[in-house]
C-alpha positions in Angstrom: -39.4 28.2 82.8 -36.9 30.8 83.5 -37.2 34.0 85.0 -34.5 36.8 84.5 -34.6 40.3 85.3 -32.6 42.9 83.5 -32.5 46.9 84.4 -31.0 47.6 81.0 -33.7 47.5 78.5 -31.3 47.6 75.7 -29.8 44.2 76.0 -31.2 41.5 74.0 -32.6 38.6 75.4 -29.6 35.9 73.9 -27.2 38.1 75.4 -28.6 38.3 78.9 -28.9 34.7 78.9 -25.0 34.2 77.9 -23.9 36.9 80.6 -26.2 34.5 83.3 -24.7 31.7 82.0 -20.7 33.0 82.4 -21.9 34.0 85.6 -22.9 31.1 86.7 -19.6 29.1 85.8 -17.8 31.4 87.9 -20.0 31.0 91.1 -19.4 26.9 90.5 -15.7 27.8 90.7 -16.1 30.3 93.6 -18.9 27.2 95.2 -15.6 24.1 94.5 -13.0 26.8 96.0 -15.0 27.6 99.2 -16.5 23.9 99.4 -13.9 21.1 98.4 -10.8 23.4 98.2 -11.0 25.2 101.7 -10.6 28.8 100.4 -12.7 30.0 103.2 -11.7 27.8 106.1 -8.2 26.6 105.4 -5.6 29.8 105.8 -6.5 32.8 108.2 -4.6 35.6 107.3 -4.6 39.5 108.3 -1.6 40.4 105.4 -3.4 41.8 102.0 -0.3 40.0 100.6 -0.9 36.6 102.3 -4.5 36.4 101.3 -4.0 36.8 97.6 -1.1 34.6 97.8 -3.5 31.8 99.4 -6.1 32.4 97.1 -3.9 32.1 94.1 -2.8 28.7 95.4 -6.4 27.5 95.8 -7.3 28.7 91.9 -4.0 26.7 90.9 -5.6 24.0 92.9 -8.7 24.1 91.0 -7.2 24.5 87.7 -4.8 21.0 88.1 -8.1 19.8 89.1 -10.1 20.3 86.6 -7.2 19.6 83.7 -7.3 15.9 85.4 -11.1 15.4 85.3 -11.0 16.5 81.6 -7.8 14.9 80.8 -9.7 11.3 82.2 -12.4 12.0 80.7 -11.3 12.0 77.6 -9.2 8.8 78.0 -12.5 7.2 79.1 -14.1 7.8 76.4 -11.4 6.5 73.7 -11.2 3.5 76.1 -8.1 3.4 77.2 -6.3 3.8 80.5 -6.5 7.9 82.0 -2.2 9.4 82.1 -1.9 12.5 83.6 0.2 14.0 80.4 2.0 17.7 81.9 
């Protein structure tokens, strides 16, 4: 069983669930980018300009990524060889 808390007491109980559950895909994204990606640990960097550059490289990172897994995926299952189709 679930627990969530709400301090709205207008929102319905389906749509609390769907706001938990799109904020939950973004902390796996934010969880792969600091874990497997090195967002975090990779690039130190004191320009505002620098960071969000770095950052946007580590998103395109994850996004190429995740493209691949789907794209072998789906190759799997129709049982035939995985191509990386750009």
């Amino acid at each position: 069983m679930i627990t969530l808390l709400c301090t709205d007491i207008t929102v319905d109980k389906e749509d609390i669930l769907r706001i938990y559950a799109n904020r939950r895909d973004i902390e796996v994204v934010f969880k792969v980018s600091k874990d497997l990606l090195n967002l975090n640990k990779e690039f130190k960097a004191v320009s505002f300009d620098m960071i969000i550059s770095h950052i946007s490289i580590v998103f395109t990172r994850y996004m190429i990524l995740e493209y691949i897994k789907k794209n072998t995926r789906r190759h799997q299952i129709l049982n035939k060889k995985p191509v990386l189709v750009l």
